[in-house]
C-alpha positions as CSV (number, residue, x, y, z in Angstrom):
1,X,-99.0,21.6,-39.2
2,X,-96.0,21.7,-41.0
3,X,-96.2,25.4,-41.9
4,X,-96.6,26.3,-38.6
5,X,-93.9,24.3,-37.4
6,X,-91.9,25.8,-39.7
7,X,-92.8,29.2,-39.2
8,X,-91.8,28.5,-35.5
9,X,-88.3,27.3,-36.8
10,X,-88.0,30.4,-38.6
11,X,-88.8,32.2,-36.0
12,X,-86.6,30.7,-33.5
13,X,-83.6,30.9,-36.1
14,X,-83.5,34.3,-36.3
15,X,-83.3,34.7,-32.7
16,X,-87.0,35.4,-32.1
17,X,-88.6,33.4,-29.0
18,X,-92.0,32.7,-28.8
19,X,-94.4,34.7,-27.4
20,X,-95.3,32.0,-24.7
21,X,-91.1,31.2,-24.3
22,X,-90.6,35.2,-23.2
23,X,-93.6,35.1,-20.9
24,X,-92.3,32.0,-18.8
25,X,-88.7,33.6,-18.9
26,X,-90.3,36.7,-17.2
27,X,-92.2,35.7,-14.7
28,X,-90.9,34.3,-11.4
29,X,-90.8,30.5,-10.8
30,X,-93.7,28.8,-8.8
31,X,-93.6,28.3,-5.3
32,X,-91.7,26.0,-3.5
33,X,-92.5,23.1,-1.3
34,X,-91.4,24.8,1.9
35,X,-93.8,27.7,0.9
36,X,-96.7,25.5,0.6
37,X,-96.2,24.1,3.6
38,X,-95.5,27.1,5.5
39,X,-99.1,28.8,3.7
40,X,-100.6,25.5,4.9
41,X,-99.9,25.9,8.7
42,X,-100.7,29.4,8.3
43,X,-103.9,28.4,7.2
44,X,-104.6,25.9,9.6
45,X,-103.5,28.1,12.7
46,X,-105.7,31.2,11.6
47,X,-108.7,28.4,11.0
48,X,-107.6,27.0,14.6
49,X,-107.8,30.3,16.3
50,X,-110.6,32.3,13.9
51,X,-112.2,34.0,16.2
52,X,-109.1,36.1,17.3
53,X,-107.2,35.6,13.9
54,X,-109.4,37.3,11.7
55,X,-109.0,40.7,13.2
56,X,-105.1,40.4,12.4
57,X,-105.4,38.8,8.8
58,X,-108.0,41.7,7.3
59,X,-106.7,45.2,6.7
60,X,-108.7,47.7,4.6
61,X,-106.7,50.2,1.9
62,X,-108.2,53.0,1.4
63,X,-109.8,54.6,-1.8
64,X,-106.7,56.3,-3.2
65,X,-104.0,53.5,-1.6
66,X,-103.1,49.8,-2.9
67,X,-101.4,47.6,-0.8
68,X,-98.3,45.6,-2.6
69,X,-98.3,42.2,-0.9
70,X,-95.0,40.2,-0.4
71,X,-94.7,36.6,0.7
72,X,-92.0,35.0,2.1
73,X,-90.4,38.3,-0.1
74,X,-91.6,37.6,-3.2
75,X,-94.2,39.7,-5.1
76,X,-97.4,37.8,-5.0
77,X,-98.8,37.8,-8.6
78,X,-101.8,39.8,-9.5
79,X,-102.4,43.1,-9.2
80,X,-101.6,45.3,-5.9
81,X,-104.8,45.0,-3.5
82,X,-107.4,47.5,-2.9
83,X,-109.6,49.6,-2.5
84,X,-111.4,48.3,0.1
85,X,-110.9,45.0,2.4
86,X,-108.2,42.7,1.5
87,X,-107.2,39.2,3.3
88,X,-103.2,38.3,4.0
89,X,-101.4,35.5,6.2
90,X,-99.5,37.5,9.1
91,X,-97.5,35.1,9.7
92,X,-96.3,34.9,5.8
93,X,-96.9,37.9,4.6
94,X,-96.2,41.8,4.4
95,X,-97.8,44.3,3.2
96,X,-96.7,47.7,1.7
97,X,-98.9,50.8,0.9
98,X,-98.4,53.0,-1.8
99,X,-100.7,56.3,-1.9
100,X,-101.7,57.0,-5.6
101,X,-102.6,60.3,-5.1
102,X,-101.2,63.3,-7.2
103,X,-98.2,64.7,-5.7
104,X,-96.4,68.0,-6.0
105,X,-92.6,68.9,-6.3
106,X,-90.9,71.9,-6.3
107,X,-87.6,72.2,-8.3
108,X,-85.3,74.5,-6.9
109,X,-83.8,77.5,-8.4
110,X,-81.1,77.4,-11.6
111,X,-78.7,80.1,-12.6
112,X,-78.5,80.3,-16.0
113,X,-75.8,82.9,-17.5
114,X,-77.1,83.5,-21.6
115,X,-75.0,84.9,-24.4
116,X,-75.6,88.4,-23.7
117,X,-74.3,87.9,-20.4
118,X,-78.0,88.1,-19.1
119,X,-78.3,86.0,-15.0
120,X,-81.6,83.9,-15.5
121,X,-83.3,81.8,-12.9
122,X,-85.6,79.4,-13.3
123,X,-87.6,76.9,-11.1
124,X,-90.2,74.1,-11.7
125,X,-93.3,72.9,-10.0
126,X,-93.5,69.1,-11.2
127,X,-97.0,67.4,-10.5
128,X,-96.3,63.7,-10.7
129,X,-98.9,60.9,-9.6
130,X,-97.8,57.0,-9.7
131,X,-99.2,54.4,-12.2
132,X,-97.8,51.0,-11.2
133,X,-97.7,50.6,-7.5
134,X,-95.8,47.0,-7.5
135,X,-93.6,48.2,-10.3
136,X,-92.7,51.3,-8.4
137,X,-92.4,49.4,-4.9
138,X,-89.8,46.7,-6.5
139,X,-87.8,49.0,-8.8
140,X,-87.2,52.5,-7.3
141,X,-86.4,53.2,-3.9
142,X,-86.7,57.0,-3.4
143,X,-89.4,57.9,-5.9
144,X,-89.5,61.7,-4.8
145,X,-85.7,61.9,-5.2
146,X,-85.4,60.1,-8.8
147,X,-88.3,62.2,-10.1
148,X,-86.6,65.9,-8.6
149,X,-83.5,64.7,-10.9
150,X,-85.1,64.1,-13.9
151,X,-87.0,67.0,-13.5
152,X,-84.2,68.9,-13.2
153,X,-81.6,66.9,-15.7
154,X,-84.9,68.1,-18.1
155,X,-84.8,71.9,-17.3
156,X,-81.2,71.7,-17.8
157,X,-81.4,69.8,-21.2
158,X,-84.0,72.1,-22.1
159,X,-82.1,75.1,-20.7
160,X,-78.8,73.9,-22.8
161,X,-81.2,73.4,-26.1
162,X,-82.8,76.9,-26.1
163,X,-79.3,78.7,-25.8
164,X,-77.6,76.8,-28.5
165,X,-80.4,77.7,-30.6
166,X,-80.8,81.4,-29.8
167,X,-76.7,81.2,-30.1
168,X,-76.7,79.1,-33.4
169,X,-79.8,81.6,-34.9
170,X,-77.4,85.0,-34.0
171,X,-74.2,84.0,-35.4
């Protein structure tokens, strides 16, 4: 016990955590008293009123679609819902759907003038499909947007690569 306990010193004195210190630091706190209560009523007013309520707390996602769930708006934990029938609290809850297909995008033209003096253009198709629906949902807000700019800060990095290298290999 002693070695371990003083491997976990020396870990912690060279400014290494934990493994179980970094997973508590990254995920959210627990819910709150209000929120239990709140998911409590909820509860009890969908059990008072099944018949009707059901229809209103059941949605279906579809084969290629997961459904990002937000109480209160917070991320519920787990992984995004779907495919297929998934329960939520209307009252509580929100829902999101992200479509996972594979999407196309089409970078427009570039102008680029060479050594030689020679006009170039050149365009992209960029085929992108998303991994991480809750991720995606919670971190970027225009995906089609962010993904046309790095497509394009690419081409141009690429662009600026190739000419400094045909330049640097003729002088």
């Amino acid at each position: 016990q002693q070695g371990q306990r003083g491997a976990q010193e020396g870990e912690s004195q060279r400014g290494e955590e934990p493994h179980r210190d970094r997973q508590q630091r990254m995920t959210s706190p627990g819910r709150g008293i209000c929120e239990w209560l709140l998911t409590i009523l909820s509860l009890l007013f969908i059990i008072l009123t099944f018949p009707i309520s059901v229809w209103f707390c059941m949605k279906i996602v579809r084969e290629y679609e997961r459904a990002i769930v937000f109480r209160l708006g917070r991320l519920l934990p787990g992984r995004p819902r779907g495919p297929g029938l998934f329960f939520f609290l209307p009252c509580l809850d929100t829902y999101h759907k992200v479509d996972r297909r594979l999407k196309t995008l089409e970078i427009p033209f570039h102008e680029v003038v060479t050594k030689d003096m020679v006009t170039m253009e050149i365009d992209a198709v960029c085929y992108y499909r998303m991994e991480n629906a809750s991720l995606l949902l919670t971190s970027v807000a225009n995906l089609s947007s962010a993904v046309q700019l790095l497509v394009q800060t690419t081409m141009k990095r690429l662009l600026w690569i190739v000419q400094s290298s045909i330049r640097l290999g003729r002088a």
